[in-house]
C-alpha positions as CSV (number, residue, x, y, z in Angstrom):
1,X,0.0,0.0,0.0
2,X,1.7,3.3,-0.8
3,X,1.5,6.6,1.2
4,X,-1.5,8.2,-0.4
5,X,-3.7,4.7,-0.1
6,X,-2.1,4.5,3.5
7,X,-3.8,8.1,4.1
8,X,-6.8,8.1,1.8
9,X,-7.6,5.2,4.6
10,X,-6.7,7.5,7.1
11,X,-9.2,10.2,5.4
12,X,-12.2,8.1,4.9
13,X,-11.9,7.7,8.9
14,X,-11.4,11.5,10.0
15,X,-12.3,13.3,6.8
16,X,-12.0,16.6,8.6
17,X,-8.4,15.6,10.4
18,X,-6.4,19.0,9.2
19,X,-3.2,17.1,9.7
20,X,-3.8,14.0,7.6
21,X,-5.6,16.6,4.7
22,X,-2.1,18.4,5.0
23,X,-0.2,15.1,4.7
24,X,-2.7,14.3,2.0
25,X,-1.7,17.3,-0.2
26,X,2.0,17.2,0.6
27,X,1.9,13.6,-0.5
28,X,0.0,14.4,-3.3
29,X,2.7,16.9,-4.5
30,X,5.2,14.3,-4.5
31,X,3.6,12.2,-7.2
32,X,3.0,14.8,-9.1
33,X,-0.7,15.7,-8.5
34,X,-0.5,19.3,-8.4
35,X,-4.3,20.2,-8.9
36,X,-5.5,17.5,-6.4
37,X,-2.6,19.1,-3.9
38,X,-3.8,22.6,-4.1
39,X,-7.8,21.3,-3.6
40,X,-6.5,18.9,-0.4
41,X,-4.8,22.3,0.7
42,X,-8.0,24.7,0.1
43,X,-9.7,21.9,2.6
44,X,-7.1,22.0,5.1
45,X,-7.7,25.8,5.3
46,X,-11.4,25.7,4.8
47,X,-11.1,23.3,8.1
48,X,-9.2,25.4,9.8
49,X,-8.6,29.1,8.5
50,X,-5.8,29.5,11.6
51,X,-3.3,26.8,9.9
52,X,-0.8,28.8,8.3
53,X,1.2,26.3,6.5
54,X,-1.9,25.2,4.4
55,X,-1.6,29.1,2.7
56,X,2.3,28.8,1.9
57,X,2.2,25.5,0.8
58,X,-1.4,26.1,-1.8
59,X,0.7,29.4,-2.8
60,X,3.6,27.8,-3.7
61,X,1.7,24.9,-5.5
62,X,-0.6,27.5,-7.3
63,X,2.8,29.8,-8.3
64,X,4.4,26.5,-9.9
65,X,1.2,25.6,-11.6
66,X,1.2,29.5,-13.6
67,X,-1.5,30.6,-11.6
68,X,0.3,33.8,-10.1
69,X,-2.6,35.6,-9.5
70,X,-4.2,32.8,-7.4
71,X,-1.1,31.9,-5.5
72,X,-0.7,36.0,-4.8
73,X,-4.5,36.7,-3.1
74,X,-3.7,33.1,-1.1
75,X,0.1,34.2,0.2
76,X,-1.4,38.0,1.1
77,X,-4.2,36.3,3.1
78,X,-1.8,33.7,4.8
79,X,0.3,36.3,5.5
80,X,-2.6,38.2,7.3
81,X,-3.4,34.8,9.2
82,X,0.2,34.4,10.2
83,X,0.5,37.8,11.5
84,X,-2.7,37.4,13.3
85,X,-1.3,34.2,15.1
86,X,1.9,35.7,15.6
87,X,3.7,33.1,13.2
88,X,7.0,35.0,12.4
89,X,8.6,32.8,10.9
90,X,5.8,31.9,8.5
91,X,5.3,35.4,8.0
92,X,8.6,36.5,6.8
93,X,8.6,33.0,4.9
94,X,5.4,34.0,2.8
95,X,6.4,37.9,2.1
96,X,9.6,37.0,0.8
97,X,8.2,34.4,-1.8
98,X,5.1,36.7,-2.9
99,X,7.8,39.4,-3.4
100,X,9.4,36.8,-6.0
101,X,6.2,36.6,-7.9
């Protein structure tokens, strides 16, 4: 069984698990399955708006897939969320890639 079967199991017993939706895209990513990756990370912040990573990561995949107006609006609003949180780190993270846009 390979990683994404191992957490598509994983998913069809806590379909609203923000970490194994996370995993889900990142693991997604890997094989390739850009489009499925940025839709498993639109649920991950859909299921929680407060998880920061979900915003870099869907920017980044949306920036790489040519959609550089998408992955901007998602990078300014994770930006806003990580500076709500108090996410530093995430924050300078974010603003230095959208200024590469």
């Amino acid at each position: 069984m390979s990683r994404i079967q191992k957490i598509e199991t994983l998913l069809n017993d806590s379909p609203d698990d923000v970490f194994v939706n996370y995993a889900y895209g990142m693991e997604l990513f890997k094989v390739s399955k850009i489009e499925e990756a940025i839709s498993a990370f639109a649920k991950v912040r859909e299921l929680d708006p407060k998880y920061v990573p979900a915003y870099f990561q869907q920017g980044q995949m949306l920036a790489q897939d040519g959609r550089i107006e998408e992955a901007q609006a998602i990078l300014e609003e994770g930006i806003r969320v990580a500076k709500e949180t108090g996410d530093d780190h995430a924050f300078g993270e974010m603003t230095e890639y959208l200024e590469t846009l």
